[in-house]
N, C-alpha and C positions, 0 to 999 in steps of 0.2 A: 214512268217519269224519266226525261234525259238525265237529270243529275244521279241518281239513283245508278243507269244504266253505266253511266261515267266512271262513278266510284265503284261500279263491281268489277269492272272491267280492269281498271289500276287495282283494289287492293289487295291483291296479291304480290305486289313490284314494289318492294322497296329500293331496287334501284332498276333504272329503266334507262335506257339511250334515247335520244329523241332527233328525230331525224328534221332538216331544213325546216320542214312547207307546217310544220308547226310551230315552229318559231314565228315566219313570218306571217301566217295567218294570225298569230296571237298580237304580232308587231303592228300589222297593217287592222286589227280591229274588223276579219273577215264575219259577217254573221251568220255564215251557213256552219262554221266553225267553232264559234268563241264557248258555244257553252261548255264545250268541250274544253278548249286549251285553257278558258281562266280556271278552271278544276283542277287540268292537271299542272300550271304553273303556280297557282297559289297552293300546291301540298307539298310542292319543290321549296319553293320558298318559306312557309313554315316548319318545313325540314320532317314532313310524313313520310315522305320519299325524296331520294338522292337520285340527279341526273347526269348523265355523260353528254355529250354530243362530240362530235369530231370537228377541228378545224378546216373540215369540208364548210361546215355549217358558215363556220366566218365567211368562207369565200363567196360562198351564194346568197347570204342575205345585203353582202353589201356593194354587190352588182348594182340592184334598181337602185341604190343610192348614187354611187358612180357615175350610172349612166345619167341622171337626171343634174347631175353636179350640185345636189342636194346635200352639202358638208354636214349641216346639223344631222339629218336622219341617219346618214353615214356612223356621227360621234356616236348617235341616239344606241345603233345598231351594235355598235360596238362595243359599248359599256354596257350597253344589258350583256353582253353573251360574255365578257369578262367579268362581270360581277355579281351576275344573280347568285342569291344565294343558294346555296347546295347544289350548283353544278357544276359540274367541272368539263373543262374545254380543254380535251385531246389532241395531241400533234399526233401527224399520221409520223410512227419512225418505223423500224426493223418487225418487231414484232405484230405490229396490227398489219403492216404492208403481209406478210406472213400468212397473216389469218384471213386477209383480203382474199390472198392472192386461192389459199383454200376455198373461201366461200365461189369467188369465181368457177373456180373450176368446176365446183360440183353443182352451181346453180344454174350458171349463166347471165349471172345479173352485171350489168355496166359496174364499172370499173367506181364509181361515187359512190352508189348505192353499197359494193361490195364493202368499200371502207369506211361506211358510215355503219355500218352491222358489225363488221371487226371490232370497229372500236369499242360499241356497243358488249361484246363478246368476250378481247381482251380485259374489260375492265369487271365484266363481274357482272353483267345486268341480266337480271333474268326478264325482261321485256324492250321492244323494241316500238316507239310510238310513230305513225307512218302514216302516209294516208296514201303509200303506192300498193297497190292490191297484188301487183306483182309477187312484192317479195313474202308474199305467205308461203311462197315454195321454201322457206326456208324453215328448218323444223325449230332450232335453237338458236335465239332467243328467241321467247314467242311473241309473233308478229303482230300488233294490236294496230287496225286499219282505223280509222279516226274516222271515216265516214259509215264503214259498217257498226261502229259502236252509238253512233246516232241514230240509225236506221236511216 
């Protein structure tokens, strides 16, 4: 069963980073997706587990609102990622740039990706929720792909 394979896969992370294209698949209501992100937003939100994401996140979910000149979905976007409960919304400063700039080097991974894992890193999370397949080259935190955990 998907929900089954969802929970085994989080509960180990009591605190996890959670990267863009999870958000906005949760935002945008994706169904190749959702069984997955309402699991793991609803166990952020009853506070089963604690999430980070990086102020990368802001900038890229409120693009398609931007460009559409969509102000409501913009607000919508914005209040969710300032207020859910038990997340917390990272500024990239000295220290994650730092931890970036480490993961870069020894990965190869683009410059967004890097500081969205830092922050992830910096803050304490032992899992990272993603759906780029890429960054499994990275050993710590561990890389949990969103479509491989669907099958």
């Amino acid at each position: 069963m998907v929900e089954e394979k969802v929970r085994a896969a989080l509960s180990p992370h009591k605190l996890v980073g959670v990267d863009t294209m999870a958000f906005i698949y949760h935002f945008e209501g994706d169904e190749r997706y959702e069984s997955f992100t309402k699991i793991l937003f609803k166990s952020i939100e009853e506070g089963e587990r604690h999430a980070v994401t990086s102020t990368i996140t802001l900038l890229e979910t409120l693009v398609k609102p931007k460009m559409l000149g969509d102000e409501a979905m913009r607000d919508d976007y914005h209040y969710a990622l300032t207020s859910f409960p038990n997340l917390k919304l990272r500024s990239v400063d000295e220290e994650v740039a730092e931890a970036a700039a480490t993961i870069r080097a020894a990965s190869g991974l683009r410059t967004p990706d890097a500081l969205q894992v830092a922050t992830c890193v910096v803050e304490g999370a032992s899992a990272f929720i993603t759906n780029d397949g890429r960054l499994k080259k990275i050993n710590e935190p561990k890389i949990i792909v969103i479509s491989d955990v669907l099958g």
